[in-house]
C-alpha positions in Angstrom: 0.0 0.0 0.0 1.6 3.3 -1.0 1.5 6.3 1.7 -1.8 8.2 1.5 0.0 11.3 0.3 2.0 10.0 -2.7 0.4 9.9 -6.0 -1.5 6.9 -7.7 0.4 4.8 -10.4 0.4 0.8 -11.3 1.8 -1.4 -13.4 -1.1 -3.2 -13.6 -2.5 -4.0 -17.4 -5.7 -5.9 -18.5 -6.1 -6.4 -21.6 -8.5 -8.7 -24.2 -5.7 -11.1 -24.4 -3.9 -10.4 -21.2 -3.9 -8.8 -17.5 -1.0 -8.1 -15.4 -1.9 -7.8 -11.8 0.5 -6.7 -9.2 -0.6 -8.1 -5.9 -1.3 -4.8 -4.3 -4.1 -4.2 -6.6 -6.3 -7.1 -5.0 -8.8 -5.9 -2.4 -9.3 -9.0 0.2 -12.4 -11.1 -0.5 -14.6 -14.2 1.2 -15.7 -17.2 0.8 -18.5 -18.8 2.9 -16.5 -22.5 2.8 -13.5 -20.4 4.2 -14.3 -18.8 7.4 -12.0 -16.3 8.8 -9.7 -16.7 5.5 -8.1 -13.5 3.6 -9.1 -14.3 -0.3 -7.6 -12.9 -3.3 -9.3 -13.6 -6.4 -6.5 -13.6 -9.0 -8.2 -14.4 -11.9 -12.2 -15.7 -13.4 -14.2 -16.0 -16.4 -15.0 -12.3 -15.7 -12.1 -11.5 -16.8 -11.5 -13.9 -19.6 -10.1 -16.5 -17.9 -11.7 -20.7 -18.2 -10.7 -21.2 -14.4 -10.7 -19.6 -11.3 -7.4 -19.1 -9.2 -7.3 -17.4 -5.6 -5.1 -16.8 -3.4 -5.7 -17.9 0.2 -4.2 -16.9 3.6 -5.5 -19.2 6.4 -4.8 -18.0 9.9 -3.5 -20.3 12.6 -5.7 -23.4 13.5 -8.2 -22.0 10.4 -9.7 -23.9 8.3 -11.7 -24.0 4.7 -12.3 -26.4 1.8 -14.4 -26.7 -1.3 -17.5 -29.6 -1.0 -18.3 -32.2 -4.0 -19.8 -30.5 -6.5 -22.0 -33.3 -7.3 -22.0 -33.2 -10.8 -22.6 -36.8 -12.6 -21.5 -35.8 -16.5 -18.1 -36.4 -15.8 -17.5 -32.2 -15.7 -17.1 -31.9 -11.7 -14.6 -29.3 -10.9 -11.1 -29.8 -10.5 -8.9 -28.2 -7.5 -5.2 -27.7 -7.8 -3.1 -26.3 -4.4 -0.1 -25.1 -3.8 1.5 -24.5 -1.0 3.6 -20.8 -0.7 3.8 -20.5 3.1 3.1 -22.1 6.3 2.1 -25.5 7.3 -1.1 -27.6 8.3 -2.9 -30.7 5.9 -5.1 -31.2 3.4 -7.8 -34.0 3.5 -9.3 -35.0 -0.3 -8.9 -38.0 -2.7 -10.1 -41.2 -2.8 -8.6 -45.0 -3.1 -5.0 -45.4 -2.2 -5.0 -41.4 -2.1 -7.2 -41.1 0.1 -6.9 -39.3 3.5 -5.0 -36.2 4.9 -1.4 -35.2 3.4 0.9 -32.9 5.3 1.0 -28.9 3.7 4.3 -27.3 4.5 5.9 -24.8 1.5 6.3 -26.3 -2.0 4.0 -28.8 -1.5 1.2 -29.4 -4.0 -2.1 -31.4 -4.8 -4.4 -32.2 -7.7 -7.7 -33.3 -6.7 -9.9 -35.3 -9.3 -13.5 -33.8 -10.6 -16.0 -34.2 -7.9 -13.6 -34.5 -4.8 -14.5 -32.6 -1.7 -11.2 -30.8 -0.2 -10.5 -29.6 3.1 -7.7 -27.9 4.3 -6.2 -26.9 8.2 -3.6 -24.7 8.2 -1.7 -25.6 11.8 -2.5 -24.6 15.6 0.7 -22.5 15.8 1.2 -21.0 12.1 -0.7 -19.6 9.0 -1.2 -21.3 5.5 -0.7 -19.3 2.4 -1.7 -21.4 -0.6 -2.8 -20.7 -4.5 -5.4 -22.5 -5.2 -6.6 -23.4 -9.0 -10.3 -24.3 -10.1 -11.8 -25.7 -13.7 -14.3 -27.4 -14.9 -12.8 -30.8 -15.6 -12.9 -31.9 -19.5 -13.8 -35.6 -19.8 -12.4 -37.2 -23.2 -14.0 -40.5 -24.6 -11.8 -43.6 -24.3 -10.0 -41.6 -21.6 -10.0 -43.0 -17.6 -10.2 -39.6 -15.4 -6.6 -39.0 -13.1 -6.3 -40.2 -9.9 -5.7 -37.3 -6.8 -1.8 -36.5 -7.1 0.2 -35.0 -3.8 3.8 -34.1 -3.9 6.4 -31.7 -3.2 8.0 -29.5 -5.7 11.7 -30.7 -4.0 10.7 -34.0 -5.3 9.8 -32.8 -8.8 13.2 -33.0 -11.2 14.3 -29.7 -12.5 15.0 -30.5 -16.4 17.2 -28.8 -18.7 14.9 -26.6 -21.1 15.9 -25.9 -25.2 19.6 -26.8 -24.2 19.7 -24.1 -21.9 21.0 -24.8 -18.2 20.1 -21.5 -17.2 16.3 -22.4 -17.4 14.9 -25.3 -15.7 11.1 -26.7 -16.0 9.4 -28.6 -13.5 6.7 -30.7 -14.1 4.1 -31.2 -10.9 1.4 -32.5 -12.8 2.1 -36.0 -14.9 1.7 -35.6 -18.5 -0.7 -38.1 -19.4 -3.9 -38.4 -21.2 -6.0 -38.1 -18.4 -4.8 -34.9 -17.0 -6.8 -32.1 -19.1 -4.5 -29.5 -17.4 -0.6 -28.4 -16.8 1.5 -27.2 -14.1 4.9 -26.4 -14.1 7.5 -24.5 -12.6 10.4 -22.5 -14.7 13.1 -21.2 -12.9 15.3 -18.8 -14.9 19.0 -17.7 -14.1 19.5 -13.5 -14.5 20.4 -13.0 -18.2 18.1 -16.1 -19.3 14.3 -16.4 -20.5 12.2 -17.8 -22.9 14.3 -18.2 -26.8 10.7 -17.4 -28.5 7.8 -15.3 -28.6 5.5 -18.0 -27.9 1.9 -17.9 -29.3 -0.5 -20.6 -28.8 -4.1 -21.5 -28.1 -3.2 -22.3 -24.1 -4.3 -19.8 -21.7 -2.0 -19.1 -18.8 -2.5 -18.5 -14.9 1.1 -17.4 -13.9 2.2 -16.7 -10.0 5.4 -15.2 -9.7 7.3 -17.0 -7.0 10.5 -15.4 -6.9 12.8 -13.0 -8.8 11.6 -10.3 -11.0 12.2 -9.5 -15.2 10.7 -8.6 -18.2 7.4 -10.5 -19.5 6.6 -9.8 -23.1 3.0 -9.5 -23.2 0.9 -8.6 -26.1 3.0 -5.9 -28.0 5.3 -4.6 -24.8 7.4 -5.4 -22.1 6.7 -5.3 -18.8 8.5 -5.6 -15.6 7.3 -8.6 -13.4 8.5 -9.5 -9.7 7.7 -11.3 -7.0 3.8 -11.9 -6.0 2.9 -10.7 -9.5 -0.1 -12.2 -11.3 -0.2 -13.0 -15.1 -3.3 -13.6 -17.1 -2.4 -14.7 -20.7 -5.3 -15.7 -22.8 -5.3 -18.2 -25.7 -2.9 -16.5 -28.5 -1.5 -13.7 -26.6 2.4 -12.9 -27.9 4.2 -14.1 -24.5 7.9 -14.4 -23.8 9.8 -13.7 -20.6 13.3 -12.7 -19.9 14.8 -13.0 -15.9 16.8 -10.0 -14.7 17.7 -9.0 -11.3 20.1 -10.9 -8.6 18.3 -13.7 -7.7 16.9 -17.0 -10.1 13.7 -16.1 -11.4 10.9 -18.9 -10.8 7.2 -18.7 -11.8 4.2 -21.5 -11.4 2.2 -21.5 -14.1 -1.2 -23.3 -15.4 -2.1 -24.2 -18.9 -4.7 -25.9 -20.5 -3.4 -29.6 -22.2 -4.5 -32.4 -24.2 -8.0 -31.9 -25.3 -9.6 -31.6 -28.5 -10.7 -28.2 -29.1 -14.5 -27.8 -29.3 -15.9 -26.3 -32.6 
């Protein structure tokens, strides 16, 4: 929050193809499933988006979730969390992933369409935690995924184009059944995406850590830390990591499904 006396400016952008959204921009929000929660709502089909991301601060000992949607068409809403801060557990799944699964930071979950979650952030600390919601996208001949938990220490960081310097981590299998991606890219100062991609994906980007240049559109524009990016399906996108520190970004896109005409 700037001092009440300086004057207004942003870098925020929102665009028909894009939106950049500096955290200081969101006003806090609620949600009747998360009592006593601080919700930010990053991004939703009112602003172009096909999913719903928020960002979620649970105080100590809170809790929240998201009940079964109910749904029998094979469509029920997906969840996606990730841990940024604090620690507590998450309770969703079914089968051999069934149960509750320990939250510290880094540590992710998908839950299949239909799953109820629930999530406890711990007696003595806070839970910070994105959270990613979409209508899940059956395909015929195609089993649905099973509830995946992990940790992003787990996840190998793979060389990307023949470049060292920038490393992608994949949290989500890529398989068939999984109608969504998301990955981690952690660039070294100097290093960034070799192309100006363009592509029918549409991106929900959290910026983790660092700060650079993200080519959005027809400009660039700096990016840092806590930053939000909205890039809709064919928007001109390309980053480039400055600063003294790695840059690393989590970001969504939508995978593997035919595209309906």
């Amino acid at each position: 929050m700037r001092p009440v006396a300086s004057l207004v400016h942003s870098r925020t952008r929102v665009r028909p193809r894009y939106a950049l959204l500096p955290l200081e921009g969101f006003p806090d929000s609620r949600l009747p499933t998360w009592p006593g929660a601080r919700v930010r709502v990053l991004a939703s089909p009112a602003l172009g988006a096909g999913f719903v991301q928020y960002l979620i601060d649970l105080p100590a000992g809170g809790r929240g979730g998201f009940p079964a949607d109910g749904r029998g068409d094979g469509r029920g809403t997906e969840t996606f969390c990730y841990v940024l801060s604090g620690s507590g557990t998450l309770a969703g799944g079914s089968g051999d992933y069934g149960g509750r699964h320990p939250l510290a930071a880094g540590a992710f979950a998908l839950l299949p369409p239909g799953d109820a979650v629930a999530v406890s952030a711990a007696p003595d600390a806070g839970l910070s935690l994105l959270v990613l919601r979409k209508r899940y996208e059956p395909a015929a001949g195609v089993e649905p995924f099973a509830a995946v938990f992990g940790h992003e220490a787990d996840v190998p960081r793979q060389v990307w184009a023949d470049n060292p310097h920038s490393l992608l981590q994949t949290l989500v299998p890529d398989e068939l059944g999984f109608d969504l991606a998301m990955n981690i890219f952690t660039f070294s100062p100097g290093f960034g995406l070799p192309v100006v991609e363009t592509h029918v994906m549409e991106h929900g980007l959290y910026f983790l850590q660092g700060k650079g240049v993200y080519y959005l559109g027809d400009d660039w524009m700096e990016v840092e830390q806590d930053d939000f990016v909205w890039m809709g399906p064919y928007c001109p996108q390309s980053f480039y990591a400055t600063g003294p520190v790695p840059s690393r970004y989590l970001y969504y896109k939508n995978v593997n499904r035919e595209i309906e005409v």
